[in-house]
C-alpha positions as CSV (number, residue, x, y, z in Angstrom):
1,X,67.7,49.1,-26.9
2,X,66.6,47.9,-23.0
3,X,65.7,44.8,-23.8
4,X,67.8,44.0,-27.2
5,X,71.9,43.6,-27.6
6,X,71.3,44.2,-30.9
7,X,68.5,46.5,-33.1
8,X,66.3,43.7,-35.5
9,X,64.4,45.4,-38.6
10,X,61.1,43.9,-38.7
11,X,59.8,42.7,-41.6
12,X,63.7,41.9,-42.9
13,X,62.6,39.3,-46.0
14,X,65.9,38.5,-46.2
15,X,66.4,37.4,-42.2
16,X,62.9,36.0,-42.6
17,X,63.1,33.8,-45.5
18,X,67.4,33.0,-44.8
19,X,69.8,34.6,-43.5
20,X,72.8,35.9,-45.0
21,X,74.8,34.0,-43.0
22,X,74.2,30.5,-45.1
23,X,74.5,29.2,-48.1
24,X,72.1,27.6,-50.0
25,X,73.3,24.3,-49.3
26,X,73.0,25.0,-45.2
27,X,69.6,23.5,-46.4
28,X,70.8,20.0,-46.6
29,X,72.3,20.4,-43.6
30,X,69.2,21.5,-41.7
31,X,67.4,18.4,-43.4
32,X,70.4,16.3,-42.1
33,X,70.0,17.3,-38.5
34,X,66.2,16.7,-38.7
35,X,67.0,13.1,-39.6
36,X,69.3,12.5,-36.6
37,X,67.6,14.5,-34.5
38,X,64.1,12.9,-35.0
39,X,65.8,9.1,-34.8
40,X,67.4,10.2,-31.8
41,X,64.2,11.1,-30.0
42,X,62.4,8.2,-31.3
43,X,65.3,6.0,-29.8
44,X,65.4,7.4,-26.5
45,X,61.3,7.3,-26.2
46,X,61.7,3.2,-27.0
47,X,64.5,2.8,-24.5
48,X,62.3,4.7,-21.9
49,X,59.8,2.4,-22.3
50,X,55.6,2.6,-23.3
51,X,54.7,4.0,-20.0
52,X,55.8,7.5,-21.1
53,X,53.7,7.1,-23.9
54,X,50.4,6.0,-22.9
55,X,47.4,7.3,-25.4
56,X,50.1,8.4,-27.8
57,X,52.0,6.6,-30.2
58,X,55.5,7.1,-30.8
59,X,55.3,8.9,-34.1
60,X,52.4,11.0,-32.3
61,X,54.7,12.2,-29.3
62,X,57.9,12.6,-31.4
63,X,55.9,14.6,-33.8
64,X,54.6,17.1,-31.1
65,X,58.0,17.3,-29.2
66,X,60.2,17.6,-32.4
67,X,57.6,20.2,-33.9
68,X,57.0,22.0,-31.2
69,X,60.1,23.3,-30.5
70,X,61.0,24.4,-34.1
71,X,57.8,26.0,-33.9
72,X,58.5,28.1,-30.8
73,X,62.0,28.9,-32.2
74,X,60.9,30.2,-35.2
75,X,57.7,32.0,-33.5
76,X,60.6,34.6,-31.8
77,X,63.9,34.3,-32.6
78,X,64.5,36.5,-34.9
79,X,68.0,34.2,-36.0
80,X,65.9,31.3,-37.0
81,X,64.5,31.5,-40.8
82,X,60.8,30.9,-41.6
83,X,62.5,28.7,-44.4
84,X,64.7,26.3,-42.1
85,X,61.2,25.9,-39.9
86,X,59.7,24.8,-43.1
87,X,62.3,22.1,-44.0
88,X,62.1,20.8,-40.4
89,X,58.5,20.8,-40.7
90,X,58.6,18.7,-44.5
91,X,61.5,16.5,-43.3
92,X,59.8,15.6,-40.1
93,X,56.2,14.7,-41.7
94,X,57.6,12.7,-44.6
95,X,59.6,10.3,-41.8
96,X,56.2,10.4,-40.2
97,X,54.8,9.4,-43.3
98,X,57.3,6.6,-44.3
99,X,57.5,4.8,-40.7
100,X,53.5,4.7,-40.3
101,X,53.9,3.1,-44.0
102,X,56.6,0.5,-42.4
103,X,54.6,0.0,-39.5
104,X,51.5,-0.8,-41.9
105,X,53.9,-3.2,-44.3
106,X,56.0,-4.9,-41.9
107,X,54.3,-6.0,-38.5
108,X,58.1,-6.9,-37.3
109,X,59.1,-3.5,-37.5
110,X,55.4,-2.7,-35.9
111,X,56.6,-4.6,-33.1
112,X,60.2,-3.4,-32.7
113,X,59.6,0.4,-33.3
114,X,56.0,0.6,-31.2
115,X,56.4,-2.6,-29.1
116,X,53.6,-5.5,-28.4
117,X,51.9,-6.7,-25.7
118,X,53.3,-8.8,-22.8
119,X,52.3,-11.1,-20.4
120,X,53.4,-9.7,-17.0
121,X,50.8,-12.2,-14.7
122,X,49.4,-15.4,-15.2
123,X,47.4,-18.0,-13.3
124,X,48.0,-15.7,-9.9
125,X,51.7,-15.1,-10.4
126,X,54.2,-13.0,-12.4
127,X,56.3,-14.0,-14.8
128,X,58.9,-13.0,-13.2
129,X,61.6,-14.1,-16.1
130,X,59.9,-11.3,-18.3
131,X,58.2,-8.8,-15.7
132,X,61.9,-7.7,-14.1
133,X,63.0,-7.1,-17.4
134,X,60.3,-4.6,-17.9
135,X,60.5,-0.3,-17.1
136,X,57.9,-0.9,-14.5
137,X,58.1,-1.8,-10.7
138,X,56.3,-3.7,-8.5
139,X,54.7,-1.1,-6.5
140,X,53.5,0.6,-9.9
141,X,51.6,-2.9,-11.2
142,X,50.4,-3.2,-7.6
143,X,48.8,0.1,-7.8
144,X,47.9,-0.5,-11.0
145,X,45.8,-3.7,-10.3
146,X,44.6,-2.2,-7.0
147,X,42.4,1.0,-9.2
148,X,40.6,-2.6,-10.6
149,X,39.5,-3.9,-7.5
150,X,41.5,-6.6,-7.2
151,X,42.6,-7.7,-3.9
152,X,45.1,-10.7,-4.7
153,X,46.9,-12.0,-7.8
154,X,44.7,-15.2,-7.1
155,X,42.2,-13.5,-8.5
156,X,43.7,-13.1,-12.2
157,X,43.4,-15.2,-14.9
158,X,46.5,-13.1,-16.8
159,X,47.8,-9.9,-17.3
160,X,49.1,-7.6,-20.1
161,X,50.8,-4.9,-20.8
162,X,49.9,-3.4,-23.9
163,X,52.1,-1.5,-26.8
164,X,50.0,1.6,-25.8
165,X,51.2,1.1,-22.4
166,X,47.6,0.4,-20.5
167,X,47.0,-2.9,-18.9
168,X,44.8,-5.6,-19.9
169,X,43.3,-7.8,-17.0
170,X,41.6,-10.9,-17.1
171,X,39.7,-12.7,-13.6
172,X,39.1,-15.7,-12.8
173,X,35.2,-16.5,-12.0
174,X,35.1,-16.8,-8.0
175,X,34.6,-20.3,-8.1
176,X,38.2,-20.8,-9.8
177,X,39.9,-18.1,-7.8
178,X,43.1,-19.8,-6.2
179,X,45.3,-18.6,-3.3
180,X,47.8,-15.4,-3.9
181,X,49.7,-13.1,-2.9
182,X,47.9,-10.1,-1.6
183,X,48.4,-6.6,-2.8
184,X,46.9,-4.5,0.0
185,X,49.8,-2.6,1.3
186,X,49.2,-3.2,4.9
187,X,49.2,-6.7,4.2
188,X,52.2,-6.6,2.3
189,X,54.1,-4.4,4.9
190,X,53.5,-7.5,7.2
191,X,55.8,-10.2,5.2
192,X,58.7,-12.0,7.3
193,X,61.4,-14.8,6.3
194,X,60.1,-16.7,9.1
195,X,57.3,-19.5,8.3
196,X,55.0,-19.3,11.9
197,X,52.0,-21.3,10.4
198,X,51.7,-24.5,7.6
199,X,49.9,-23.9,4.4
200,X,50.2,-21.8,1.0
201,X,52.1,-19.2,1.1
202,X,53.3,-16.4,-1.2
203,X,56.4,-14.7,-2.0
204,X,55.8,-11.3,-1.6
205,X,58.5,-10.7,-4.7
206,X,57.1,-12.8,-7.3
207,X,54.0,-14.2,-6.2
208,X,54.7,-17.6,-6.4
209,X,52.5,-19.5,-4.3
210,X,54.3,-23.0,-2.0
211,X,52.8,-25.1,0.5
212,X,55.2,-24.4,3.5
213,X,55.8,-25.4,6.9
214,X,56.9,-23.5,10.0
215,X,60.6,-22.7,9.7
216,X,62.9,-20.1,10.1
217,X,63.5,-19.5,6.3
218,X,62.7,-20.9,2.8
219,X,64.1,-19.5,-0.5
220,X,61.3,-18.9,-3.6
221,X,62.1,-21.2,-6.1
222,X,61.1,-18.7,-8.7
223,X,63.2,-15.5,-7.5
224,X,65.4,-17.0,-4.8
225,X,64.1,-14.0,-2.4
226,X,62.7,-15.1,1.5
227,X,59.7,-12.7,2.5
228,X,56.3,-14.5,2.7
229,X,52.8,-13.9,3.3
230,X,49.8,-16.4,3.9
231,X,48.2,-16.6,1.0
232,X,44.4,-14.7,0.6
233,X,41.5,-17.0,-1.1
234,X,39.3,-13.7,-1.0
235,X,36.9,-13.6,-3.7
236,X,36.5,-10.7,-5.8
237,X,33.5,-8.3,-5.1
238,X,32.7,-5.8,-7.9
C-alpha cells in the first residue's frame, strides 16, 4: 500500500486478458486508433524529412516507435490488457505488411510515402530552386561534404540526397575541376558585399560562380543575396 493507490491481484485473468470495464466491441475501437495512430506517425516522420531517418526506413522506425510503446504499456500497467497489446501488435504488422506490398506494386507511392533522391549540387553549384526547399541547411551539407575531403564545390561533379537520407557525391577528375565556392569555414567567415579584386567569384549562399569586377556591391543572379568570396581552383587530394 506505499507504493500503490489501489491493491492489484496478480495473476487477475480477467484484468489480463480485458478488463471489465469494455465491451467486446472496445476491440474495434482499439484497432481504429491503431490505424490513426500509426498514419499519424508515418505523416509526421515524412513531413520531418529523411534526415531523421537515416539507416531506417519509414515502416522500420514507425514499427519500433509505435510498438515499443504498447509494449512498455502493457509490460507494467496493470490497466492495459495483454489482449488490446495484441490487436495493436496484429493491426500494426498487417499495415506494415500492406504498405511494403504498395511500395513493391506502385513505385509512385514508393516515391511519395519513402521519398527519392535529389539533386542538391551540380557542376560546382546548388540548385538552389530545389536545395532551399529541402529540411537541410547550408551549414549541415557543408559539413557534410567537408567529412569527404572536399575543399570547394568546384570540385563536384553532382550531389544527392538519397531516400535513405545519406549523400551521394560525385568529383570531378582534377583536370576538370572548375572554380567554387569554398567550404572551409574560415574562408567562408571571410565573405564581404564589397568586390576588392577582378575575377570569378562565388556567392557564398548559392555557390554560383560570376566573373566580377571591383565594386561596392553585386546581387547573385541565382539567389539575389551580396556576400562573395574569390573563388578556390584547389584540386582535390585524397
Amino acid at each position: 500500500m506505499l507504493f500503490l493507490a489501489e491493491p492489484v491481484t496478480p495473476f487477475d485473468w480477467q484484468r489480463l486478458v480485458w478488463t471489465g470495464e469494455q465491451t467486446p466491441l472496445f476491440a474495434l475501437e482499439v484497432a481504429f486508433r491503431c490505424v490513426v495512430t500509426y498514419l499519424m506517425l508515418l505523416a509526421a516522420l515524412r513531413i520531418t524529412g529523411r534526415r531523421s531517418v537515416k539507416q531506417l526506413s519509414l515502416f522500420e522506425l514507425s514499427i519500433l516507435i509505435g510498438l515499443g510503446s504498447i509494449a512498455g504499456d502493457t509490460m507494467f500497467y496493470s490497466e492495459v490488457p495483454i489482449s488490446h497489446a495484441a490487436i495493436v501488435f496484429g493491426v500494426v504488422m498487417g499495415m506494415y505488411w500492406l504498405f511494403n506490398y504498395l511500395t513493391e506494386v506502385s513505385p509512385k507511392f514508393s516515391d511519395w510515402m519513402e521519398g527519392k533522391e535529389i539533386l542538391l549540387l551540380e557542376h560546382g553549384h546548388l540548385h538552389w530552386d530545389t536545395f532551399h526547399r529541402q529540411s537541410l541547411t547550408q551549414k549541415e551539407l557543408f559539413g557534410a561534404l567537408r567529412q569527404q575531403q572536399v575543399e570547394h564545390l568546384g570540385q563536384l561533379k553532382a550531389v544527392y540526397s538519397e531516400a535513405t537520407g545519406e549523400m551521394s557525391v560525385f568529383f570531378y577528375e582534377d583536370s576538370d575541376v572548375c572554380p567554387g565556392l569554398s567550404i572551409i569555414p574560415a574562408e567562408l567567415a571571410r565573405a564581404q558585399e564589397v568586390i576588392t579584386t577582378a575575377g570569378p567569384h562565388a556567392c557564398t549562399t548559392c555557390g554560383n560562380v560570376a566573373e566580377l569586377q571591383p565594386r561596392p556591391s553585386f546581387a547573385c543572379p541565382v539567389c539575389r543575396e551580396a556576400r562573395w568570396l574569390p573563388a578556390c581552383t584547389a584540386r582535390r587530394i585524397t
